[in-house]
C-alpha positions in Angstrom: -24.5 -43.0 25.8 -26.7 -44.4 22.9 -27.8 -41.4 20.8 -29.7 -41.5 17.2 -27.7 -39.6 14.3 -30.2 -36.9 14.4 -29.5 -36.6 18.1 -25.6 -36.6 17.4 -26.1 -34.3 15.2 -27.6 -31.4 17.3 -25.1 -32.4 20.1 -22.9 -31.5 17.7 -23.9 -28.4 17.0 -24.2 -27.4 21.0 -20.5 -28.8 21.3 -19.2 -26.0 18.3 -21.4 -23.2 20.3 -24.2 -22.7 17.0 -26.4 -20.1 17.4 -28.6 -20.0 14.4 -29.2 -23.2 12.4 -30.6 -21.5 8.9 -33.1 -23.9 7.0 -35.9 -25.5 5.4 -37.3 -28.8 6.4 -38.1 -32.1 4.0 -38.5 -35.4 4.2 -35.2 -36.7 4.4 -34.1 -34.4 7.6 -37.2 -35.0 9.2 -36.0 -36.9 12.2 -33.0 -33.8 12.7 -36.0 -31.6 12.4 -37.4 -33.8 15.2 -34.6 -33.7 17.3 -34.7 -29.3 16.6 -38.2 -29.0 17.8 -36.9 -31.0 21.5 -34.0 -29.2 22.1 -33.7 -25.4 23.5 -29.9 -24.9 23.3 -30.0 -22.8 20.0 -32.6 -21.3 17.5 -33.7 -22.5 13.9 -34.8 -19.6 11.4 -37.4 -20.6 9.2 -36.2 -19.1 5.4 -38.2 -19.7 2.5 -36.5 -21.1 0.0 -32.7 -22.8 0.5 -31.1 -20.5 -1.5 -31.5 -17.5 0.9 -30.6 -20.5 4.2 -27.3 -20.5 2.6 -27.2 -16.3 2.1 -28.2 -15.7 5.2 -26.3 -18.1 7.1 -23.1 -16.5 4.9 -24.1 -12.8 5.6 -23.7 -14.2 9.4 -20.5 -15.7 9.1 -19.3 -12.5 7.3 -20.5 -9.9 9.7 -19.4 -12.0 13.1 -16.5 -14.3 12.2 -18.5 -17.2 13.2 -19.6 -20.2 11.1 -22.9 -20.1 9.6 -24.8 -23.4 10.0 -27.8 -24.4 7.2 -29.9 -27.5 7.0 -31.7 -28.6 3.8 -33.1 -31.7 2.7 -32.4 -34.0 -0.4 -32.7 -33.3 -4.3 -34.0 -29.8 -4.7 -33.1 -28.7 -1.1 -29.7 -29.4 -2.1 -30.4 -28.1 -5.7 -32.0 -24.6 -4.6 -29.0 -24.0 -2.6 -26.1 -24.9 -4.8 -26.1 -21.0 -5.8 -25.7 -20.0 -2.4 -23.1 -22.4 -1.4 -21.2 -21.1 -4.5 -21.0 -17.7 -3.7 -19.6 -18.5 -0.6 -16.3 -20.6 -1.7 -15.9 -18.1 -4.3 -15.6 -15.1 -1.3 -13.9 -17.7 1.3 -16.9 -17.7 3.8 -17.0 -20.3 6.7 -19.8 -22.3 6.7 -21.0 -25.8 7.7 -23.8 -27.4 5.4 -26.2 -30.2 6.6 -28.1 -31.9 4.0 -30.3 -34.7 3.8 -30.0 -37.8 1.9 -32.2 -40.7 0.7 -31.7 -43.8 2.8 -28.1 -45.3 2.2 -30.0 -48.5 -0.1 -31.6 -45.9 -2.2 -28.4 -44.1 -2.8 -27.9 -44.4 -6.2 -31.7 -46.0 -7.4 -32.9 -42.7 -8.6 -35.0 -42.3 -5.6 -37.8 -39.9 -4.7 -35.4 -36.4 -4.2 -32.5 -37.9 -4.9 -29.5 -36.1 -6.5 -25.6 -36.8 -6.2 -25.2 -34.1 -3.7 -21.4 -34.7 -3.3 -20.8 -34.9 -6.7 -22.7 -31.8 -7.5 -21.4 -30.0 -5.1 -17.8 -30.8 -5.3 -16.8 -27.9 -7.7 -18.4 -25.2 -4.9 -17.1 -26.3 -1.6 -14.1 -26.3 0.5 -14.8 -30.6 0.9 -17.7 -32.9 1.5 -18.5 -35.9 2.9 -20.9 -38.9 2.7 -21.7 -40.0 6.0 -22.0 -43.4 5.6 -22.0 -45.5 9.2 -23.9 -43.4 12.6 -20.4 -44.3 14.3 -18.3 -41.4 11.6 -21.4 -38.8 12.1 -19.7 -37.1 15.4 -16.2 -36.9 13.8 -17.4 -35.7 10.4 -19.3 -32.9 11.8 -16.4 -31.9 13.9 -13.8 -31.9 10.8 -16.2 -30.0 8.8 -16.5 -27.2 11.4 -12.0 -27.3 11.7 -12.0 -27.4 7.7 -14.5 -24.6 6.9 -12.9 -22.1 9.5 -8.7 -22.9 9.4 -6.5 -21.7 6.5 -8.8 -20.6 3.6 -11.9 -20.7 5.1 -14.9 -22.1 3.2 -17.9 -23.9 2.6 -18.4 -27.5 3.6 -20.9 -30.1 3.5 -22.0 -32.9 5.3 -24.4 -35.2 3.7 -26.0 -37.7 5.6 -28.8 -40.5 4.4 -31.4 -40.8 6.3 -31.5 -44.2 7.4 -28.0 -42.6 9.1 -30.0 -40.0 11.4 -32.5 -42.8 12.9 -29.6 -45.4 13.6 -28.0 -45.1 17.2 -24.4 -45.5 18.3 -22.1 -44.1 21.2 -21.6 -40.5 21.6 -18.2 -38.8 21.8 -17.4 -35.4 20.6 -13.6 -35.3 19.8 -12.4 -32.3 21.4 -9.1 -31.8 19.1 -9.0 -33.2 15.7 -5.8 -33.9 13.5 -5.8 -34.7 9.7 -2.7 -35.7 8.0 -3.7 -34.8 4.9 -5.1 -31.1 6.0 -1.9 -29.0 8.0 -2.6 -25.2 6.9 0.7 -23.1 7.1 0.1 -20.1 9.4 3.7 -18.6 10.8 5.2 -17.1 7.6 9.0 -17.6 6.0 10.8 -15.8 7.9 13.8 -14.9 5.3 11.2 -14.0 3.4 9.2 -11.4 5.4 13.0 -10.1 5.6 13.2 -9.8 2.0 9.8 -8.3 1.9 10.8 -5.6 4.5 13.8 -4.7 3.3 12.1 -4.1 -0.3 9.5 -1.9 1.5 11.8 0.4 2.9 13.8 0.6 -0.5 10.7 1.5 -2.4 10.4 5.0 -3.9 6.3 4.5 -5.2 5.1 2.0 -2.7 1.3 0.6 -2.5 -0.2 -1.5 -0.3 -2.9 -3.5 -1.7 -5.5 -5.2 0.6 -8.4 -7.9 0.1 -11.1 -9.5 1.5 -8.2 -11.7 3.1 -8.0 -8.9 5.7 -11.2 -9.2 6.6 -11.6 -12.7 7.2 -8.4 -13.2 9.1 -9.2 -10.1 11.5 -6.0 -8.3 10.3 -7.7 -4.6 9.8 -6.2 -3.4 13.1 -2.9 -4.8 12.3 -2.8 -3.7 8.9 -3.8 0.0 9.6 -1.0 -0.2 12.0 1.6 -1.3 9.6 0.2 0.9 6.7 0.3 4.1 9.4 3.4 3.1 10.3 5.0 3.2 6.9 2.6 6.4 5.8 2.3 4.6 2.6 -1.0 4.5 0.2 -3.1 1.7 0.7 -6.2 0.4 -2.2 -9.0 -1.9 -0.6 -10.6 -4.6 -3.3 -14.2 -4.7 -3.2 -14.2 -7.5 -0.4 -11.2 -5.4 1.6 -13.4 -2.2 2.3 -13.4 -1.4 5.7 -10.2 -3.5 5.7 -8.7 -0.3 6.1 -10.3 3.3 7.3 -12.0 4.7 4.3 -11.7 8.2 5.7 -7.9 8.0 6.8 -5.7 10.1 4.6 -3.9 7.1 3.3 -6.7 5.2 1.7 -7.2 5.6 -2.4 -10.5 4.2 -2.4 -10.9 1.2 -4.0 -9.5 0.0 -7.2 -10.4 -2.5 -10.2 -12.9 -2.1 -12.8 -15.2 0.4 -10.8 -12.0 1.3 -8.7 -11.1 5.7 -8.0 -8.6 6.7 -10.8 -6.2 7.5 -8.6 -6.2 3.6 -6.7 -5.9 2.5 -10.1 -3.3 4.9 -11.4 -1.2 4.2 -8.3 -1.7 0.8 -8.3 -0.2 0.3 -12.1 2.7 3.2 -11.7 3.9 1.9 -8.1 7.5 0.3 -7.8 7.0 -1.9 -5.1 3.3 -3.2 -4.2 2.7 -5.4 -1.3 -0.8 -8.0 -1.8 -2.4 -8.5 1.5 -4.8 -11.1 1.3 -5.5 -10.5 -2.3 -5.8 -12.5 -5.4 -5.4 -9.9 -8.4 -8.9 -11.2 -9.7 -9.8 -10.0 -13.3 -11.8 -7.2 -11.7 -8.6 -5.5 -9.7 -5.8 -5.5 -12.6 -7.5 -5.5 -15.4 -5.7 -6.9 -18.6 -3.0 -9.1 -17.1 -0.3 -8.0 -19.9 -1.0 -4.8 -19.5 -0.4 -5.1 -15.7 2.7 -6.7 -16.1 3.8 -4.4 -18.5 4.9 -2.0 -16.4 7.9 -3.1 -14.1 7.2 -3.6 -10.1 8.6 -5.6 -7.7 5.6 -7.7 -6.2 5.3 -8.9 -2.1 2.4 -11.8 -1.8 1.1 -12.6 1.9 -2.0 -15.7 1.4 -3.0 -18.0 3.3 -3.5 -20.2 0.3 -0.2 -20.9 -1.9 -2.1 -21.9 -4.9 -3.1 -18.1 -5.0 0.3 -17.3 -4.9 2.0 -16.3 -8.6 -1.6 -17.8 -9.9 -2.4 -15.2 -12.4 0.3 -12.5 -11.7 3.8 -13.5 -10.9 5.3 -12.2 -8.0 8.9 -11.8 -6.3 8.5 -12.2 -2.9 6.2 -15.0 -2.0 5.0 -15.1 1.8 2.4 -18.2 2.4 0.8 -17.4 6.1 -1.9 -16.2 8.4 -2.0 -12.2 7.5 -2.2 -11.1 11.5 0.8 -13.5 12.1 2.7 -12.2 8.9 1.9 -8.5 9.8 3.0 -8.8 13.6 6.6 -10.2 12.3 6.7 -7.8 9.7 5.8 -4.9 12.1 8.4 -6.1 14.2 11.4 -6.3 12.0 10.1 -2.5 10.8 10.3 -1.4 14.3 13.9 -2.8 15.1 15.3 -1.7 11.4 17.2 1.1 11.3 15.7 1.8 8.1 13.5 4.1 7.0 11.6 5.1 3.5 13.0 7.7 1.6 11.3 10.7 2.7 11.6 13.1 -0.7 10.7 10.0 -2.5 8.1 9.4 -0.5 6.8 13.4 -1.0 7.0 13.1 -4.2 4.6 10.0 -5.0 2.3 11.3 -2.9 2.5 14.6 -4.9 1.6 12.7 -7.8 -1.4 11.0 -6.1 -2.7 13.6 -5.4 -2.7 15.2 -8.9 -4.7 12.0 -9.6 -7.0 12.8 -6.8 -7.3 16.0 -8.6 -9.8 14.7 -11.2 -12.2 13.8 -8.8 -13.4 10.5 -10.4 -16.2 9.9 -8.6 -17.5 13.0 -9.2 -21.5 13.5 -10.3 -24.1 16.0 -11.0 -27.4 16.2 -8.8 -30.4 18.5 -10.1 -33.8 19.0 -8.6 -35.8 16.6 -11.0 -34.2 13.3 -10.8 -32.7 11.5 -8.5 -29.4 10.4 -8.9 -28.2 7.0 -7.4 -25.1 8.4 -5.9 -27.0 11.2 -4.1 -29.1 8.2 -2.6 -25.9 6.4 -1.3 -24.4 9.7 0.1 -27.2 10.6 2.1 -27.4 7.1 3.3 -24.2 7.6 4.6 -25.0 10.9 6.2 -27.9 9.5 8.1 -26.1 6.8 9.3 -23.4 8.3 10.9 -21.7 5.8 8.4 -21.8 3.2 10.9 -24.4 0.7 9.6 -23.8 -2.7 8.2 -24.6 -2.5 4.6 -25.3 -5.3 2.5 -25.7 -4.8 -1.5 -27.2 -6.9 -4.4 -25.3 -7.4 -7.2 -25.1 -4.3 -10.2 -24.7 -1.2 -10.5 -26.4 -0.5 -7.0 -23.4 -2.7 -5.6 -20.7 -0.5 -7.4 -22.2 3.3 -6.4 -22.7 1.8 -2.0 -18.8 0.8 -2.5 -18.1 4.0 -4.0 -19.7 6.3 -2.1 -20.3 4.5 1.5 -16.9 5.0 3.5 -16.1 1.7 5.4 -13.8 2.3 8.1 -14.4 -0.7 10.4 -14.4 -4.8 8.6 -17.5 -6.8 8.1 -20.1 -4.2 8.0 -19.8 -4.5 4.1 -21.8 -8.0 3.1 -21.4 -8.6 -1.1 -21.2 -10.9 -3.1 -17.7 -10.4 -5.1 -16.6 -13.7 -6.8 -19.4 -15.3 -8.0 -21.5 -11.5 -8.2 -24.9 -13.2 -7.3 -28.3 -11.4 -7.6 -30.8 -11.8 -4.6 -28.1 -12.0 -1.6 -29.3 -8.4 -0.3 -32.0 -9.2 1.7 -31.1 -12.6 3.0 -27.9 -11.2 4.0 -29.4 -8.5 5.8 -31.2 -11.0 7.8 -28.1 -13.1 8.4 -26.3 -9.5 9.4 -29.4 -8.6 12.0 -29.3 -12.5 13.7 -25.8 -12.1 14.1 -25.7 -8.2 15.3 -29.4 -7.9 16.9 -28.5 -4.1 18.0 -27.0 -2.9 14.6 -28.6 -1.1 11.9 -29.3 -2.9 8.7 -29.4 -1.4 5.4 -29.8 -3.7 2.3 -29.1 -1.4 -1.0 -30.2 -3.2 -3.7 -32.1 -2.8 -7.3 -35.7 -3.7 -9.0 -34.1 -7.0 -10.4 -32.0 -8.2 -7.8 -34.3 -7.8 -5.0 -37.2 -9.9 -6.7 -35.2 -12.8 -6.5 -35.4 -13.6 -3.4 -38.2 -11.3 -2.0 -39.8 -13.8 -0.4 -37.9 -13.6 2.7 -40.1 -10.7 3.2 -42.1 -13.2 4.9 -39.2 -14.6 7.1 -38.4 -10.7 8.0 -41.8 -10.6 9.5 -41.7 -13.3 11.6 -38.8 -12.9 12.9 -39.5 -9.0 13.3 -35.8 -7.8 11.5 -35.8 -4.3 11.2 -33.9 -3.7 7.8 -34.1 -0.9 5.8 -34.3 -2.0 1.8 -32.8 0.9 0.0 -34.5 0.4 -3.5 -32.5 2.1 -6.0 -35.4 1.7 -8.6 -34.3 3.0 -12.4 -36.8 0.5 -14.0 -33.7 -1.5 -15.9 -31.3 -3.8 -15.2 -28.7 -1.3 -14.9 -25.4 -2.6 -15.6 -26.7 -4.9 -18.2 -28.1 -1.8 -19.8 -24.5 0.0 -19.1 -22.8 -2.6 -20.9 -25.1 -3.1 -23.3 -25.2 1.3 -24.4 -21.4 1.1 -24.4 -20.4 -2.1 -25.9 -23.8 -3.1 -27.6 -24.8 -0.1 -29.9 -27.3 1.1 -27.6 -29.3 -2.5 -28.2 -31.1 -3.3 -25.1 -32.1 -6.6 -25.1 -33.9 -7.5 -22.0 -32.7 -5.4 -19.7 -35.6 -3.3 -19.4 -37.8 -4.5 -16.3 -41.4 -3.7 -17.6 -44.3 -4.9 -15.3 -43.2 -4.3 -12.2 -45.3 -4.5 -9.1 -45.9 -1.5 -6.3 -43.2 -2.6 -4.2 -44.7 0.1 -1.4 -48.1 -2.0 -1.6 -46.2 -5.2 -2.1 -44.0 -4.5 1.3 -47.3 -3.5 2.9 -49.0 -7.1 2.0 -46.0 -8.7 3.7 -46.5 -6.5 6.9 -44.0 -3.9 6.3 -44.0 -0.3 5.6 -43.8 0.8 2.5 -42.1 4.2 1.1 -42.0 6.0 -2.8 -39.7 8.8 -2.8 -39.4 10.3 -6.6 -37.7 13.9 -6.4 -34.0 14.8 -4.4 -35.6 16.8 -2.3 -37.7 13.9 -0.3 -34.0 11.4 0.1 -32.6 12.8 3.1 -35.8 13.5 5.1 -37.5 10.2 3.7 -34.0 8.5 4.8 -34.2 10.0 8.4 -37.9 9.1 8.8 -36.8 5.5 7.9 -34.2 5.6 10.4 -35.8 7.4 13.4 -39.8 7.2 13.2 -39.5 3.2 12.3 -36.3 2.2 13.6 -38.0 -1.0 14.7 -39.8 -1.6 11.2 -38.8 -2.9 8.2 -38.7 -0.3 5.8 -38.9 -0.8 1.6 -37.8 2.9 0.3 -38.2 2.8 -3.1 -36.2 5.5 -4.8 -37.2 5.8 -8.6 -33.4 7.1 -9.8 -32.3 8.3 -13.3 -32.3 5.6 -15.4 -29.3 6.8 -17.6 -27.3 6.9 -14.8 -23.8 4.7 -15.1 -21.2 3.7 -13.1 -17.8 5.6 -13.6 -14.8 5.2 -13.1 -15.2 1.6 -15.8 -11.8 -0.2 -17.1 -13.8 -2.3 -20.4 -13.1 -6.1 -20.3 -9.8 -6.2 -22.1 -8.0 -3.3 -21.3 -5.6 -2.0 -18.6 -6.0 -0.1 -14.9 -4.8 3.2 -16.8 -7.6 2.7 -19.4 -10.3 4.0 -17.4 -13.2 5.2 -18.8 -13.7 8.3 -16.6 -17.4 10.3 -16.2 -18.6 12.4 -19.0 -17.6 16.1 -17.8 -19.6 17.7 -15.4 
């Protein structure tokens, strides 16, 4: 069968099972766009501007373990979303992007939207390709959709010219695909997962620490299982929560820079800690020599071995898919003899909960001013705590992964790694296309949600319900926070002045509009939101203290046990 590339390439897109296809159309992808418009198989959403295409089509890998598709054209298509294909290879997020590209003479001519799309992209993705004969197109597409998903998932790209989408060849989908080069390890070391079990059973302060690694490899079942099992503490990164059951009686919250002070107390003063799809990122440990300077023994389970021993070294190394690793290591629990030390056990969780004592997160709501927190809280409440929240980046980000309790994976949708500002609301629409049943909520801040507020319009069109909890205190907030303790109280730039109505600004896009200024109106403008207008889009703007800060803090610099704990109450 003689098919154009354009035609291969939505063949190609039935064969993987897309849903969505998130994008913007341009010249070079015109004839794809052509062969879009013919076919009925699945459904093109219409963003308006690449950067939220990539966000959205993210947010919708993230919340359904699928691969989010995009399709942007040449030079500034590719350009605009550079920022979105960054953010996620930095969290590990399946996705499959289709860009245009000049004609394959022009390549290199400094054509009309031309850029060097590979090279530009190199440093951001999982791999790219030029597609340079019609005859590799069906193969290409079908590696990139086995690369992005298997072993570390991630982003990658498929360029293709545009000479390439008008040229015809024969169709064949490969049904399997082998690379020699590409042969992730999934089954675990087995002397090693003994090593690791027998350690866990030894341990006298155990701590289990989970990341976002959970969550993409569909482990939360079989973690809470093993951590149950055990009845040892567990911590959950920022990317982990929900990784775990927030409101189980073994979770410490989360840790890091932001994290509870007892996650972070028990994570420095444990003597064995088991990483579970984590990466001990500057934001979870701190000061790496302060870390280390407390002796633990140290179990590693990644997929990806350069992760291993990569900023904190560690004694038992185990490279493997996590629910693989964990159903072996659950195994070899069950049929030990062994069991933890029960008085040891007692005691360490005596001493938690002396930490827990201090109530870290702890805050003070009056009846003039809104507090942040309170906002959050109530959020909670109203929901049931069963809505798929996504966050901006800032101090918004911190107080929803404080004070929202995940206890199921992927209904928390962030940006961690890269900590990008305008992913709320495109996420929230990449959430909604992917669960069209669930409740949305995007929590987000004056500055973050401007920067992509367009997709107000694309929200509209396609009629997504989300709720845009506005958590307005007129600055950018954790600028401002760093700036009053690190700065000498000099704010420069971070105070937002000029900005618009955002109740009259939602209304102009076709939404509904809410300003709630005193405590008393949150929880009854919250349940209006989510009961009167269920099927609207809602933009609650809550004008919120604006000296308000996000506590626990560990500075830049210093160590997990060098918190920086609320002023007293």
């Amino acid at each position: 069968m003689q098919l154009t590339g354009a035609e291969i390439v939505i063949r190609c897109l039935h064969e993987e099972k897309v849903e969505y296809v998130f994008g913007y159309p341009g010249g070079s992808v015109l004839y794809i766009y052509d062969e879009l418009f013919k076919q009925d198989k699945f459904k093109h959403v219409l963003v308006r501007h690449e950067q939220a295409a990539v966000h959205a089509a993210d947010a919708y890998s993230r919340s359904s373990n699928k691969i989010g598709v995009c399709l942007v054209t040449s030079g500034p298509g590719v350009t605009n979303a550079v920022t979105g294909i960054a953010t996620a290879h930095m969290d590990s997020v399946p996705l499959v992007i289709i860009s245009g590209q000049v004609p394959t003479a022009y390549i290199g001519q400094d054509a009309f939207q031309e850029c060097d799309t590979v090279g530009i992209t190199r440093p951001c993705v999982k791999h790219n390709f030029l597609v340079k004969d019609v005859r590799d197109l069906a193969v290409t597409l079908k590696k990139a959709f086995y690369i992005a998903k298997t072993g570390r998932p991630g982003p990658v790209l498929v360029d293709i010219p545009k000479d390439i989408t008008n040229q015809k060849c024969e169709f064949e989908y490969p049904k399997t695909i082998a690379m020699r080069s590409y042969n992730p390890m999934v089954k675990g070391h087995s002397g090693q997962i003994k090593k690791a079990v027998q350690m866990l059973l030894e341990a006298k302060r155990p701590m289990i620490y989970a990341g976002g690694g959970v969550i993409l490899s569909d482990a939360a079942e079989k973690l809470t299982k093993f951590a149950r099992s055990l009845g040892y503490p567990v911590t959950n990164t920022l990317m982990g929560l929900g990784g775990f059951p927030a409101t189980d009686k073994h979770s410490l919250g989360m840790l890091g820079m932001h994290g509870t002070y007892e996650a972070n107390m028990a994570m420095q003063h444990c003597d064995v800690l088991i990483a579970v799809g984590a990466r001990f990122d500057d934001r979870v440990i701190g000061n790496p020599a302060n870390f280390a300077g407390v002796s633990r023994k140290i179990i590693h389970i990644d997929i990806d071995p350069s992760s291993i021993s990569k900023r904190v070294k560690v004694d038992v190394p185990i490279v493997g898919n996590l629910p693989d690793v964990l159903d072996e290591l659950q195994k070899l629990l069950e049929a030990s003899a062994g069991v933890p030390d029960p008085k040891a056990l007692a005691a360490w969780w005596k001493q938690i909960d002396e930490w827990r004592s201090k109530k870290s997160l702890k805050y003070k709501q009056g009846k003039e001013i809104i507090m942040p927190q309170y906002v959050i809280e109530k959020l909670y409440e109203v929901t049931g705590g069963d809505a798929f929240i996504t966050s901006d980046v800032g101090q918004h980000q911190m107080w929803a992964a404080q004070y929202y309790k995940f206890d199921k994976p992927r209904r928390w949708i962030n940006s961690g790694g890269l900590g990008t500002m305008g992913v709320g609301l495109p996420y929230a629409m990449g959430v909604r296309f992917a669960n069209p049943k669930a409740t949305v909520a995007c929590v987000t801040g004056e500055g973050s949600i401007q920067m992509n507020i367009q997709e107000l319009s694309t929200a509209k069109q396609f009629r997504l319900p989300i709720k845009i909890i506005n958590l307005n205190n007129r600055y950018l907030g954790m600028v401002r926070q760093w700036q009053q303790m690190f700065h000498g109280n000099r704010y420069a730039e971070s105070y937002v002045d000029a900005l618009p109505d955002f109740v009259k600004l939602a209304e102009a896009y076709g939404h509904v509009g809410m300003k709630i200024e005193r405590p008393a109106d949150v929880e009854p403008a919250l349940r209006e939101t989510f009961t009167k207008h269920k099927n609207d889009l809602v933009f609650m703007d809550f004008l919120t203290d604006q000296t308000a800060n996000v506590y626990p803090m560990v500075a830049a610099g210093k160590g997990l046990s060098e918190m920086i704990l609320a002023e007293e109450l």
